[in-house]
Backbone as ProteinMPNN parsed JSONL, in Angstrom:
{"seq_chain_A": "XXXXXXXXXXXXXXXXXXXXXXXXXXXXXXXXXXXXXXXXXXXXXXXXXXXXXXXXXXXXXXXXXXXXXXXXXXXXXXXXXXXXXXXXXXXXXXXXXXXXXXXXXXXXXXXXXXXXXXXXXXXXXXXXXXXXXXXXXXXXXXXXXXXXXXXXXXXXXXXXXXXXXXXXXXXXXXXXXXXXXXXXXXXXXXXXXXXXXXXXXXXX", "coords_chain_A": {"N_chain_A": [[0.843, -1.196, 0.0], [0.642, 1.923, -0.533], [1.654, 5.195, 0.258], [-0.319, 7.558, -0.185], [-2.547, 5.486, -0.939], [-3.328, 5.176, 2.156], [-5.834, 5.368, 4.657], [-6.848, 7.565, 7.118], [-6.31, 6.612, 9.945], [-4.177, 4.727, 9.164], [-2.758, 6.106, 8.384], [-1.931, 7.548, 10.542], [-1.29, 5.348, 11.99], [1.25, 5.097, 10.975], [2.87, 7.236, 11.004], [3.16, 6.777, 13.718], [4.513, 4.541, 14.621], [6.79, 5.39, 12.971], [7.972, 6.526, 14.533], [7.09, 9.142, 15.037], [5.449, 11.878, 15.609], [1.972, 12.736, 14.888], [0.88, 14.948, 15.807], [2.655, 16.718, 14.859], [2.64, 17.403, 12.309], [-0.296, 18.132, 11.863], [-1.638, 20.003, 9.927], [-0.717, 18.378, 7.492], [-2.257, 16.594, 7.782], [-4.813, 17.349, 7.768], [-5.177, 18.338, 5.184], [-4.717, 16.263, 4.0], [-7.369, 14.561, 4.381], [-9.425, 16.08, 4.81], [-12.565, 17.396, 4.841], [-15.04, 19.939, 4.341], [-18.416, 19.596, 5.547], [-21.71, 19.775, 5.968], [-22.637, 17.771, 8.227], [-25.119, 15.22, 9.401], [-26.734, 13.752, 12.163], [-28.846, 11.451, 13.43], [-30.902, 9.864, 15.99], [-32.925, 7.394, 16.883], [-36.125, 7.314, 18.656], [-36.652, 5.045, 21.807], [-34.862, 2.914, 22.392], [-33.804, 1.467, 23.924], [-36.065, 1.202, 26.22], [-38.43, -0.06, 24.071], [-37.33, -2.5, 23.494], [-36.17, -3.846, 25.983], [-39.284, -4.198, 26.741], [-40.777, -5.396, 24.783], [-39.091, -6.814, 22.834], [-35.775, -7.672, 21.228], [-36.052, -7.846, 18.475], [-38.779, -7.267, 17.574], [-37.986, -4.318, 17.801], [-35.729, -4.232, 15.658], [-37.322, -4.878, 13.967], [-38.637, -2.692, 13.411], [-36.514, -0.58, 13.173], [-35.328, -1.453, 10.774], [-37.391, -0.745, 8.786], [-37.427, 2.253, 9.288], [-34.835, 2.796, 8.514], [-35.316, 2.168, 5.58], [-36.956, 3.994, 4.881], [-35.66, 6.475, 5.625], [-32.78, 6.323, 3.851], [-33.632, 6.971, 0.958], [-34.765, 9.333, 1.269], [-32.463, 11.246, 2.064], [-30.901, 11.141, 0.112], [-32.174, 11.514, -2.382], [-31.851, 14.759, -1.059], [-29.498, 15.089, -1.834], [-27.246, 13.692, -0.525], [-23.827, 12.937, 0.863], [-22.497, 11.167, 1.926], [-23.339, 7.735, 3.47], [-24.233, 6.314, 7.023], [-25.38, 3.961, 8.544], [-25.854, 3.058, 12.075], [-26.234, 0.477, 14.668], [-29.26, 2.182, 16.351], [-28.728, 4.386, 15.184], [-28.103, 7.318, 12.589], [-25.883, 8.501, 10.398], [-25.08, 10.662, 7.96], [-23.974, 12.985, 5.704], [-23.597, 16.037, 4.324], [-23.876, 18.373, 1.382], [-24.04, 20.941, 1.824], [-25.934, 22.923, 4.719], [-28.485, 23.425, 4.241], [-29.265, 21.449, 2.872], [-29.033, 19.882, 4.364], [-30.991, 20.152, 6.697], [-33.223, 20.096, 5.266], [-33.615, 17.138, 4.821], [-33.68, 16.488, 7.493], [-35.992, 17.669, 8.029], [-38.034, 16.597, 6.044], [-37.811, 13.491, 6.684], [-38.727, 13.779, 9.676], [-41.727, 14.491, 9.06], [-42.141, 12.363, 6.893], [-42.155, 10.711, 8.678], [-44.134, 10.772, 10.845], [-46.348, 10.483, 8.757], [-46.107, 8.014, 8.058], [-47.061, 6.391, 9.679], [-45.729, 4.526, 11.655], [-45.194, 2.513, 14.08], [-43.815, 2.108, 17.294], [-44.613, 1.152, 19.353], [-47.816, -0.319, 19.954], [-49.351, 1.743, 21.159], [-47.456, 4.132, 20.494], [-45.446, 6.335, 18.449], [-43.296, 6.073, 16.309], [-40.099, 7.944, 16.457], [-37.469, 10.412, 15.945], [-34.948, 12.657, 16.746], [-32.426, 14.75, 15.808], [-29.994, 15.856, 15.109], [-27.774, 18.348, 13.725], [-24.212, 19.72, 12.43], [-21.658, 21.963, 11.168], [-18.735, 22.133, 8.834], [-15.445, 22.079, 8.979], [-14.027, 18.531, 8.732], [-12.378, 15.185, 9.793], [-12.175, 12.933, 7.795], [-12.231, 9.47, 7.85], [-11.734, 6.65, 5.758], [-13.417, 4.588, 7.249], [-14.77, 2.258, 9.545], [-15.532, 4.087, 11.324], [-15.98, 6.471, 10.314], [-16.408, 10.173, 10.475], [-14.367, 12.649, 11.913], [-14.071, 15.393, 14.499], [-15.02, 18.539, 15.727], [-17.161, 19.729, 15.063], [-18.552, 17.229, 14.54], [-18.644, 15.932, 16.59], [-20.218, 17.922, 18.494], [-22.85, 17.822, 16.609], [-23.326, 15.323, 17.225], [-23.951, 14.959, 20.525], [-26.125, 16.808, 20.377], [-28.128, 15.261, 18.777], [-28.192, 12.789, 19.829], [-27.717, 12.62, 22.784], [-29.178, 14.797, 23.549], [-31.509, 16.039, 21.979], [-35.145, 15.057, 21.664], [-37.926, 13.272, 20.14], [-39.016, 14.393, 17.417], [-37.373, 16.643, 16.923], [-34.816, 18.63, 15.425], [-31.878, 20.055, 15.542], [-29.697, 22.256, 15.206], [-26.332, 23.249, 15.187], [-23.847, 25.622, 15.988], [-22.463, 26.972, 14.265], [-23.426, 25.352, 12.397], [-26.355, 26.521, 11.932], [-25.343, 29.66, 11.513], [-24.58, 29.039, 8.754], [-26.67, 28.166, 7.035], [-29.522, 29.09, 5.402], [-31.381, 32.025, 5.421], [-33.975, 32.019, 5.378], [-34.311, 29.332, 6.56], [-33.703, 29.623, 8.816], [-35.904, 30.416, 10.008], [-37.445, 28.877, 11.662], [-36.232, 27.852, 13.998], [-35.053, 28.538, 17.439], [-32.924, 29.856, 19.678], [-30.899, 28.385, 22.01], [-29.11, 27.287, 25.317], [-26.885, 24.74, 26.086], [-25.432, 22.859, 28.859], [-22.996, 20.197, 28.353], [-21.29, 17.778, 29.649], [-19.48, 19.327, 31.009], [-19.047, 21.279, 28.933], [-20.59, 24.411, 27.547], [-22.817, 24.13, 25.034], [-24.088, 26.517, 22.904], [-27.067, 26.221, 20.94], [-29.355, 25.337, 18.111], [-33.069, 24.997, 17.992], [-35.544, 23.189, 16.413], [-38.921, 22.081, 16.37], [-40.898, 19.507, 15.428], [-44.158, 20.138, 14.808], [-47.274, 18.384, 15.381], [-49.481, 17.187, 12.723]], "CA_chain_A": [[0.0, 0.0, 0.0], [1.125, 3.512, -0.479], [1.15, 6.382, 1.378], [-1.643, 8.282, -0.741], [-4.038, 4.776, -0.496], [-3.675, 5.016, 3.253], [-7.156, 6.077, 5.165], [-6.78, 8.185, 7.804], [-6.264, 5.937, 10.741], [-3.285, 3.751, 8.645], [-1.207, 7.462, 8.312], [-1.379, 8.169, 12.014], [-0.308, 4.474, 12.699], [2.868, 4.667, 10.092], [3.625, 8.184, 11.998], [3.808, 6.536, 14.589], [5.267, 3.577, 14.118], [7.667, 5.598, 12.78], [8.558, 7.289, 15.832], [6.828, 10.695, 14.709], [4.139, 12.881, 16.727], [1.176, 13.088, 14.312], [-0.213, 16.349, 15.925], [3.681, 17.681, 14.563], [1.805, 17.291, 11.262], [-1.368, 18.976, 11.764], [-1.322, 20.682, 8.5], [-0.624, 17.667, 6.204], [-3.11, 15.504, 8.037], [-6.312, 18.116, 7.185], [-5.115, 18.44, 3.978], [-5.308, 14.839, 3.244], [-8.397, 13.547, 4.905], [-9.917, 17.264, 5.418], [-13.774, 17.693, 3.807], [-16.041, 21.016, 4.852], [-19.343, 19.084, 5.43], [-23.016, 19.481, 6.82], [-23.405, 16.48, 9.035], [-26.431, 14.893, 10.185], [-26.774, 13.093, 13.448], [-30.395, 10.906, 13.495], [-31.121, 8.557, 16.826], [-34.497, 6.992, 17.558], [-36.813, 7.076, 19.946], [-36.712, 3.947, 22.679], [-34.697, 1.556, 21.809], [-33.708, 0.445, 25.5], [-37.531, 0.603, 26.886], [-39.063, -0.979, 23.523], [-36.471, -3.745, 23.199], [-36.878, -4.824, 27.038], [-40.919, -4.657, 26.876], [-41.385, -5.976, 23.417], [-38.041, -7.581, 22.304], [-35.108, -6.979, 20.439], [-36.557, -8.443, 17.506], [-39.88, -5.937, 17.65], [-37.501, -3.417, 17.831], [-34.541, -4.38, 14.898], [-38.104, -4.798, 12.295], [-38.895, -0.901, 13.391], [-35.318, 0.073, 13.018], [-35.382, -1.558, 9.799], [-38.449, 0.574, 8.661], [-36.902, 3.635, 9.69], [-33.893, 2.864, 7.444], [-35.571, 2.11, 4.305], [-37.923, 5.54, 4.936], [-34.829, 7.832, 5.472], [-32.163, 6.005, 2.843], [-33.997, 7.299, -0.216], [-35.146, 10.775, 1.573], [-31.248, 11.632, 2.078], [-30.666, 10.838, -1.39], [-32.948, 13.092, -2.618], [-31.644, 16.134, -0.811], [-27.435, 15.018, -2.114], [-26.498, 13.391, 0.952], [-22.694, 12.443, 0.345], [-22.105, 9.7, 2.456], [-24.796, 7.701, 4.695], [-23.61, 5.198, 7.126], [-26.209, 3.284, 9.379], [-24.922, 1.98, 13.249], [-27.451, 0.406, 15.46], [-30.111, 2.282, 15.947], [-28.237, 5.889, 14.895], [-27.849, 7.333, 11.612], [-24.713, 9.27, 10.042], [-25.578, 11.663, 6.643], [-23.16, 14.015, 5.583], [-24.462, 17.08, 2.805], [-22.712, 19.586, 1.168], [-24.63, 22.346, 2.469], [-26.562, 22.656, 5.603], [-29.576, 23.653, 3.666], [-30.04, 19.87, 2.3], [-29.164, 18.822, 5.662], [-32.3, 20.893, 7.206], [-34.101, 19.826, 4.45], [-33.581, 16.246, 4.873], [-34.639, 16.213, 8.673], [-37.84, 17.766, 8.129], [-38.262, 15.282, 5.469], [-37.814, 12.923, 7.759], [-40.002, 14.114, 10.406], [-42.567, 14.682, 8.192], [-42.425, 11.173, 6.317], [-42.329, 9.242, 9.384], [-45.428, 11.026, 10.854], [-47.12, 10.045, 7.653], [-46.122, 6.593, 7.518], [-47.863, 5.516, 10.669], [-44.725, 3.513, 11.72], [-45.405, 2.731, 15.487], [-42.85, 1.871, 17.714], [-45.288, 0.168, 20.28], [-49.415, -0.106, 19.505], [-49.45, 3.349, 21.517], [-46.825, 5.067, 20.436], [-45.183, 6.458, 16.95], [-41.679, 5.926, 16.503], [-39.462, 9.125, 16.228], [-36.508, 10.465, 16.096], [-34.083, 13.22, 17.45], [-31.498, 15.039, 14.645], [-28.654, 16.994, 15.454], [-26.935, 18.686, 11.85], [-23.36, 20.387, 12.371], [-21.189, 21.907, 9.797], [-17.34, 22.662, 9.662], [-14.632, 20.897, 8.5], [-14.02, 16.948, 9.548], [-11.219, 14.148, 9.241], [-13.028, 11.744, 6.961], [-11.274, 8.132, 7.408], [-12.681, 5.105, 5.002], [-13.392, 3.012, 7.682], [-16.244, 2.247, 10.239], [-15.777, 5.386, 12.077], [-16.475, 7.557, 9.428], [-16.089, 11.852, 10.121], [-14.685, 13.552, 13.506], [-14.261, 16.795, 14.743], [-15.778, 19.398, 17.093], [-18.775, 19.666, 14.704], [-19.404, 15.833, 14.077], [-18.954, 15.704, 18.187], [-21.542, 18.306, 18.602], [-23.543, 17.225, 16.403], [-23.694, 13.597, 17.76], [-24.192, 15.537, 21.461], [-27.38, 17.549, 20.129], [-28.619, 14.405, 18.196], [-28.563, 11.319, 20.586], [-27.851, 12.693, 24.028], [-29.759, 15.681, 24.203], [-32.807, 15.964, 21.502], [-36.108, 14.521, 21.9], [-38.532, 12.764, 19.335], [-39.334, 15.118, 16.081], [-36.678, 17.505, 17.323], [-33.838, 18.928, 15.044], [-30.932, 21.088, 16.59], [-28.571, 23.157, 14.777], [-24.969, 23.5, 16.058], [-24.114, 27.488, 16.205], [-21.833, 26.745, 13.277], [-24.48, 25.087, 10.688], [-27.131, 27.732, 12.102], [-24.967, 30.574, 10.591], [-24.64, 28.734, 7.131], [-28.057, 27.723, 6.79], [-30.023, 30.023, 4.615], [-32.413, 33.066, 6.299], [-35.848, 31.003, 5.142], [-34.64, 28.039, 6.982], [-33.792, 29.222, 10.481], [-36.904, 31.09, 11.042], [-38.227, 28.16, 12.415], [-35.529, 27.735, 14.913], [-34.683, 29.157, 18.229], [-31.33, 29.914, 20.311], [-31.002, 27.624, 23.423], [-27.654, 26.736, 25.198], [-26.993, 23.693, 27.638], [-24.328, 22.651, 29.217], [-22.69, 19.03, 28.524], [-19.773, 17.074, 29.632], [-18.374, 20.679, 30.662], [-18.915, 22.017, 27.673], [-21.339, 24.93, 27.23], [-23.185, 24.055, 23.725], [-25.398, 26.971, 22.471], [-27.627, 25.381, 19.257], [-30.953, 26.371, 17.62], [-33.479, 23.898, 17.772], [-37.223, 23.336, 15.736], [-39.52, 21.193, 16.64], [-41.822, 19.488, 14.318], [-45.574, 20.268, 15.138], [-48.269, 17.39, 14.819], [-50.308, 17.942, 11.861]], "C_chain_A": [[0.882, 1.25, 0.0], [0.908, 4.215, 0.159], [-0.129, 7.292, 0.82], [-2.9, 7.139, -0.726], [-4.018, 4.547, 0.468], [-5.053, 5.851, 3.361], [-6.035, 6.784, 6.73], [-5.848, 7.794, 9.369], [-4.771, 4.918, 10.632], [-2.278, 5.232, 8.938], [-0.999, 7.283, 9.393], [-0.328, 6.931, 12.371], [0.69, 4.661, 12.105], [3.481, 5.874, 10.646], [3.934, 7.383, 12.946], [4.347, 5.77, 15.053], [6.918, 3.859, 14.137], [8.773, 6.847, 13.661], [8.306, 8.996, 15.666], [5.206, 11.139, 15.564], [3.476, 13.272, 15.211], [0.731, 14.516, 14.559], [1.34, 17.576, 15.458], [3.268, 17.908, 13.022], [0.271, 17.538, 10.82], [-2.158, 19.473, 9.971], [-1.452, 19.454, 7.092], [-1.818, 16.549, 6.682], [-4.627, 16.118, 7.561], [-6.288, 18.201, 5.786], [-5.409, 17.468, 3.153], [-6.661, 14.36, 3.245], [-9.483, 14.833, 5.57], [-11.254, 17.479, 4.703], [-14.477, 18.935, 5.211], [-17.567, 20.221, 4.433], [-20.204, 19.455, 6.154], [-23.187, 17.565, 7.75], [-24.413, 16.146, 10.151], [-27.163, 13.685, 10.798], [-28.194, 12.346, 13.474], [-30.441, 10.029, 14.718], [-32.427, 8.882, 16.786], [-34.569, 7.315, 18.711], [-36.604, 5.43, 20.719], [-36.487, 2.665, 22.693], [-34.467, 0.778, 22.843], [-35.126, -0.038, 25.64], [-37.92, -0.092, 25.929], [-38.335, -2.365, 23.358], [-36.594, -4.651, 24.217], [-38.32, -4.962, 26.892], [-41.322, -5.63, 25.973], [-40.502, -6.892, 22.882], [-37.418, -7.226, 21.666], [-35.704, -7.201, 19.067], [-37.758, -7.069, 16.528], [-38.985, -4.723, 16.905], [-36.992, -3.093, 16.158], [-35.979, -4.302, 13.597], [-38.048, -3.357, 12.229], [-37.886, -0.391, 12.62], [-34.968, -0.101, 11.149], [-36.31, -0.711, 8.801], [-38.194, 1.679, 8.569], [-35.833, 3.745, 8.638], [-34.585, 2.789, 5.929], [-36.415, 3.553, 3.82], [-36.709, 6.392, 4.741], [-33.834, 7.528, 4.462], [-32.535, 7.023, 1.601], [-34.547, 9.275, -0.095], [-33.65, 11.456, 1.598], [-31.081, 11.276, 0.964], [-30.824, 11.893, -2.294], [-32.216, 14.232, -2.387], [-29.89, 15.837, -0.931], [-26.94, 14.498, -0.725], [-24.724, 13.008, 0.019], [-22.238, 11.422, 0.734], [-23.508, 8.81, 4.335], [-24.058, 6.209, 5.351], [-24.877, 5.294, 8.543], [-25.47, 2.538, 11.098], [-26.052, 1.853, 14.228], [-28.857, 1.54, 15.377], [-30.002, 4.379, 15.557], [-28.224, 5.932, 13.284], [-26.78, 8.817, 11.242], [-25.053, 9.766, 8.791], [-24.407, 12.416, 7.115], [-23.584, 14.854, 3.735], [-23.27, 17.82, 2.73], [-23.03, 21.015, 1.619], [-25.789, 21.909, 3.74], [-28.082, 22.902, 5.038], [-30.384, 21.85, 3.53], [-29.523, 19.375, 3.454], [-30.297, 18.808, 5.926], [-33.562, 20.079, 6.679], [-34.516, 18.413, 4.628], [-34.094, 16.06, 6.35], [-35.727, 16.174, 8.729], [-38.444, 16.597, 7.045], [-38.898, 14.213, 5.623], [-38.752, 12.538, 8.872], [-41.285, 14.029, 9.966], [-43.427, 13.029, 7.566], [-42.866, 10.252, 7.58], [-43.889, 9.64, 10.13], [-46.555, 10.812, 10.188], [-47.615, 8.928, 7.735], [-47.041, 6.195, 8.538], [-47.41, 4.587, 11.399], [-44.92, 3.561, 13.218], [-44.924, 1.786, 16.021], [-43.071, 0.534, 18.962], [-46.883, 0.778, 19.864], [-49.682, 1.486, 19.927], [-48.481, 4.294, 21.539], [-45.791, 5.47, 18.945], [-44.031, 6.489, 17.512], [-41.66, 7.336, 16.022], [-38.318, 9.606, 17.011], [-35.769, 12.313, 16.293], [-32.465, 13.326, 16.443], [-30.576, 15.949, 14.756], [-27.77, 17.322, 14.085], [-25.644, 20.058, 12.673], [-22.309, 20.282, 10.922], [-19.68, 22.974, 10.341], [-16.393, 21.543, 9.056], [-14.248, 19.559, 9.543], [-12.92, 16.331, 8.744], [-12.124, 13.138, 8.847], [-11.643, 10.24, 6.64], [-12.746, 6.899, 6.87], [-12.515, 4.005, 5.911], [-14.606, 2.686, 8.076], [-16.281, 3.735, 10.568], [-16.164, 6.511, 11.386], [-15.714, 9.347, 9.977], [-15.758, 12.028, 12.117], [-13.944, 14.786, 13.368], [-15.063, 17.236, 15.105], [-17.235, 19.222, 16.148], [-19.635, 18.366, 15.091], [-19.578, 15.475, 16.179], [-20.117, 16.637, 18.744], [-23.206, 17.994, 18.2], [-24.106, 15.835, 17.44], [-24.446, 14.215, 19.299], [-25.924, 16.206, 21.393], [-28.239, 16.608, 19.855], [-29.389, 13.455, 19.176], [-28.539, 12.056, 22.018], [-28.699, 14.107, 24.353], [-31.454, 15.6, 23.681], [-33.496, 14.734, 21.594], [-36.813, 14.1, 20.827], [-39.409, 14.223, 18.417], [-38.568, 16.444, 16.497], [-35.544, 17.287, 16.413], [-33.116, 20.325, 15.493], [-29.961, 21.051, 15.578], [-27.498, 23.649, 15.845], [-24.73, 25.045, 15.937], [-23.809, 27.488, 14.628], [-22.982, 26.404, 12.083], [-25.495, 26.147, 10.811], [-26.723, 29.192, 11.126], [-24.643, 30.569, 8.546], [-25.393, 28.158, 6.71], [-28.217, 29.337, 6.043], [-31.013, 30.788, 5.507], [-33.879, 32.413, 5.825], [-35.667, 29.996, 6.067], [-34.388, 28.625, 8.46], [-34.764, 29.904, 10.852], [-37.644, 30.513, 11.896], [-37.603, 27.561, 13.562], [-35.269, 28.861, 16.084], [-33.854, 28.965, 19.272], [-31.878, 29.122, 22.013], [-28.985, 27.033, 23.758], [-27.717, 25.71, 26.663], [-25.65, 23.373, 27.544], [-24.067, 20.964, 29.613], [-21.522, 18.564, 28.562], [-18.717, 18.631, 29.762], [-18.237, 21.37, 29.981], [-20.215, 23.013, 27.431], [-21.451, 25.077, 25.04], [-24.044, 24.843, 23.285], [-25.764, 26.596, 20.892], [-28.739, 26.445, 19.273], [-32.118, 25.205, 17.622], [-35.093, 24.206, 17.131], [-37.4, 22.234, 16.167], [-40.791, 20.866, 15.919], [-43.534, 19.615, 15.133], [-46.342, 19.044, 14.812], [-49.171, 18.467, 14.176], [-52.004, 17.155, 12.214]], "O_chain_A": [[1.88, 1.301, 0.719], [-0.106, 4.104, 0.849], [-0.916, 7.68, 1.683], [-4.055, 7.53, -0.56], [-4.658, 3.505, 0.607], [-5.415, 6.713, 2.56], [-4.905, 6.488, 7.12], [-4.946, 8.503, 9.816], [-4.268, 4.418, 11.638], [-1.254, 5.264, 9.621], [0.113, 6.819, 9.644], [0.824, 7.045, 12.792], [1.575, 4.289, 12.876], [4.689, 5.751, 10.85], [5.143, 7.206, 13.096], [4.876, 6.081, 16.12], [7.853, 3.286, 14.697], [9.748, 7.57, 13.457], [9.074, 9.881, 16.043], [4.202, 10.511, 15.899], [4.128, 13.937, 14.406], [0.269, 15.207, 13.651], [1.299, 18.798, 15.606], [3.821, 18.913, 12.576], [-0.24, 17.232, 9.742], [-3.09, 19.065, 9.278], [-2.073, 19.608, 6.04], [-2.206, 15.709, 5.871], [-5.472, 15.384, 7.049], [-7.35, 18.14, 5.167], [-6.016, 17.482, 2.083], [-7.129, 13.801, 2.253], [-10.19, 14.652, 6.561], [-10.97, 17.883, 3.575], [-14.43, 18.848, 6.438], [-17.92, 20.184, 3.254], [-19.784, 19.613, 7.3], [-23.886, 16.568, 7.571], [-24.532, 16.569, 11.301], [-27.915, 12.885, 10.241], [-28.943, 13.311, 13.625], [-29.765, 9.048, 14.407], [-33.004, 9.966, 16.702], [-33.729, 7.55, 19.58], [-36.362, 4.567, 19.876], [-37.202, 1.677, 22.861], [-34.791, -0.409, 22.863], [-35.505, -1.176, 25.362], [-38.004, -1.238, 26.369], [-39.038, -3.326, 23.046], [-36.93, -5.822, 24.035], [-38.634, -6.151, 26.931], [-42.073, -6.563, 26.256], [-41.034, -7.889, 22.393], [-37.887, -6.272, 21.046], [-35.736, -6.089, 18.541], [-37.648, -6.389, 15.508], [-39.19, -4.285, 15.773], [-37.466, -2.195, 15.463], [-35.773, -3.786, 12.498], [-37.554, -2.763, 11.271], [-38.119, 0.178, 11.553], [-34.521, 0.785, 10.42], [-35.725, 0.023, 8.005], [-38.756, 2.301, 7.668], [-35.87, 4.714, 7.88], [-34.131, 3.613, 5.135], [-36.463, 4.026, 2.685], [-36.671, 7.056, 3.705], [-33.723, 8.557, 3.796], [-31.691, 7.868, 1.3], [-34.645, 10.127, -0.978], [-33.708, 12.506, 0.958], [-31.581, 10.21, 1.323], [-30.093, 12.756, -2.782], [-31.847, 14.846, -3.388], [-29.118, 16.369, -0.133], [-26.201, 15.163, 0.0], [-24.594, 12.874, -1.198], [-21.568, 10.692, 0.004], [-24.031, 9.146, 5.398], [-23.536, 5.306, 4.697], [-25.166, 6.258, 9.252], [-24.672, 1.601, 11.096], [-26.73, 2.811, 14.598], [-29.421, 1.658, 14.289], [-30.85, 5.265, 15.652], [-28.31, 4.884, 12.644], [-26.938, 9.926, 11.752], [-25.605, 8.788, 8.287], [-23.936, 12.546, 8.245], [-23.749, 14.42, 2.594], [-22.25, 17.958, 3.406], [-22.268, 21.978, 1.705], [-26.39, 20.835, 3.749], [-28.911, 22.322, 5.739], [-31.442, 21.336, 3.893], [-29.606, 18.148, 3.513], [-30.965, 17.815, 5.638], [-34.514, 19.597, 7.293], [-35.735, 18.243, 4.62], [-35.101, 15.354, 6.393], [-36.486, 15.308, 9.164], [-39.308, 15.8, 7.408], [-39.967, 13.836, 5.144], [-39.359, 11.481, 9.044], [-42.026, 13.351, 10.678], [-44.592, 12.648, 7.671], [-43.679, 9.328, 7.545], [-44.794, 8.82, 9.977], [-47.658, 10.886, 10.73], [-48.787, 8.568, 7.626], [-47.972, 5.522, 8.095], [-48.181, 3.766, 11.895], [-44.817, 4.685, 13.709], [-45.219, 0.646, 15.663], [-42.377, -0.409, 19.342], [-47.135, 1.942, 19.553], [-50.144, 2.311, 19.138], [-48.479, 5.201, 22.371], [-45.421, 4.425, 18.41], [-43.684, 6.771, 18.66], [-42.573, 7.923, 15.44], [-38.093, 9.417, 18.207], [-36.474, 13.162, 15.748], [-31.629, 12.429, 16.33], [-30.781, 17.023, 14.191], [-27.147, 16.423, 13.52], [-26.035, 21.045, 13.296], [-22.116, 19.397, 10.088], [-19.439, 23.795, 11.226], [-16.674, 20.382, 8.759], [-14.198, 19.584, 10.773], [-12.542, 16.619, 7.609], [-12.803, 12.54, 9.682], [-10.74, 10.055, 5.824], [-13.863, 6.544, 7.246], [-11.897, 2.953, 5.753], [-15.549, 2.73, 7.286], [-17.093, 4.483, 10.024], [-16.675, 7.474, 11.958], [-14.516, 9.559, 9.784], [-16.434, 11.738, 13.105], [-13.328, 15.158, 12.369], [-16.131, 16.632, 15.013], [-18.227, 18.631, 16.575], [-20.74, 18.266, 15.625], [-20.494, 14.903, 16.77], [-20.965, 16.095, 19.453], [-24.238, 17.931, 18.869], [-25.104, 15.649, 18.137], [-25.649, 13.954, 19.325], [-26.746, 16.039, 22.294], [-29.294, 16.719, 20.48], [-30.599, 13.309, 19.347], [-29.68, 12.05, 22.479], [-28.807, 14.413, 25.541], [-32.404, 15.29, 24.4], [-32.959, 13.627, 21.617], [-36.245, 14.727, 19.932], [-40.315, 14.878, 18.933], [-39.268, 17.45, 16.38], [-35.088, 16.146, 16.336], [-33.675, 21.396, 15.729], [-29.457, 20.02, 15.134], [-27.668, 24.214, 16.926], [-25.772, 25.673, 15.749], [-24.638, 27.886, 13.809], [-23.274, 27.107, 11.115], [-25.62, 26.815, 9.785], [-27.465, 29.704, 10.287], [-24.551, 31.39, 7.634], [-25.03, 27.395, 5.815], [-27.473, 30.317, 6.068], [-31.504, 30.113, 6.413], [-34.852, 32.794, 6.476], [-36.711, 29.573, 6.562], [-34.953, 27.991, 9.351], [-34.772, 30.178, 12.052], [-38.36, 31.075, 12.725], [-38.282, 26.757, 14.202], [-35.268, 30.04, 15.732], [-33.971, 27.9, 19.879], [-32.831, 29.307, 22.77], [-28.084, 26.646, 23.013], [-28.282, 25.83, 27.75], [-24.882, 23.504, 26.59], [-24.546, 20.403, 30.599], [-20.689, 18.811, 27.69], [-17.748, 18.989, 29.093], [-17.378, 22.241, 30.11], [-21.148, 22.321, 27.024], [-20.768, 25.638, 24.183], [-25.107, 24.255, 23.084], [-25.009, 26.653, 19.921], [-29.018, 27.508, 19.827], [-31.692, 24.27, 16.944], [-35.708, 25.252, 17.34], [-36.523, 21.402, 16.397], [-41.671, 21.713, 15.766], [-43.746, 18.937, 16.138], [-45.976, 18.573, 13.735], [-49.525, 19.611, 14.463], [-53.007, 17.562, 11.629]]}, "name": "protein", "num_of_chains": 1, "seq": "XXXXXXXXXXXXXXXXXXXXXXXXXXXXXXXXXXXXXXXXXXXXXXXXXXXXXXXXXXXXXXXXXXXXXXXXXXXXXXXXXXXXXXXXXXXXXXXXXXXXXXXXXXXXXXXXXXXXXXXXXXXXXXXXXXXXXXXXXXXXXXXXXXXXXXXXXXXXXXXXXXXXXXXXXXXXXXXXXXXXXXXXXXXXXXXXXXXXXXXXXXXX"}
């Protein structure tokens, strides 16, 4: 293998391997493996409580459901890379616009479908979109950096079911039509004061 078909994860090891401090290379490591992306964070609703009440089984058909609904909706709006992990989902756009776009989508479709998570209750999901440049390695792990860590933060550990949250960062490069439906909130996680924007989808 060569040094230009290494992924991300193969450079650092051959730095260091080779007895070299990767972060003395800063510079050549963004350059390689450096993309300016919208990324967009998706977890479900209840996968602990429905999995003990109902079974994992119950659960993994839903989850399945949920994937075949949002696959083809991120598509649509240019997603660039979509990677599925339990019951999370990873999207990355080129603009935060077709991120936005793709949540409500989302929201929208699954409210439609009628997809219900338990007899009394609709499945739904919780979307966190940050934007900013990321180290993109071809592996499992896919994109990190402060965004894709915010993101993920807004996504799974904070938002609630038909809730999408803008990082400060994608908020300002979103278009003036799309954040009117958002509003400034800041919480504080893991030490870290995060102010976002968040919308919340309305039942129709």
């Amino acid at each position: 293998m060569t040094e230009k078909q290494e992924n991300l994860f193969q450079s650092l090891s051959r730095m260091i391997d080779g007895g070299t401090d990767p972060a003395e290379h800063q510079s050549e490591i963004w350059k390689r493996f450096g993309e300016t992306v919208a990324v967009l964070v998706m977890d479900s609703s209840g996968f602990s409580r429905t999995s003990q009440s109902n079974g994992i089984v119950h659960f993994l058909t839903r989850l399945m459901q949920l994937r075949r609904l949002c696959a083809p909706l991120f598509e649509v709006r240019n997603c660039h890379r979509l990677r599925f992990e339990a019951d999370n989902a990873y999207a990355t756009f080129r603009s935060v616009d077709d991120a936005v776009r793709a949540a409500e989508d989302v929201h929208h479709a699954l409210q439609q479908s009628g997809l219900m998570l338990t007899p009394g209750e609709a499945m739904t999901v919780s979307i966190g979109i940050g934007y900013g440049e990321l180290l993109y390695s071809e592996t499992l792990e896919g994109y990190f950096g402060n965004e894709m860590n915010f993101a993920s933060k807004l996504g799974e550990d904070l938002g609630n079911g038909r809730e999408t949250r803008l990082t400060e960062s994608a908020y300002k490069h979103a278009s003036i039509a799309l954040r009117a439906g958002f509003h400034a909130e800041t919480v504080e996680m893991s030490g870290v004061s995060i102010p976002h924007y968040t919308q919340c989808l309305t039942s129709k």
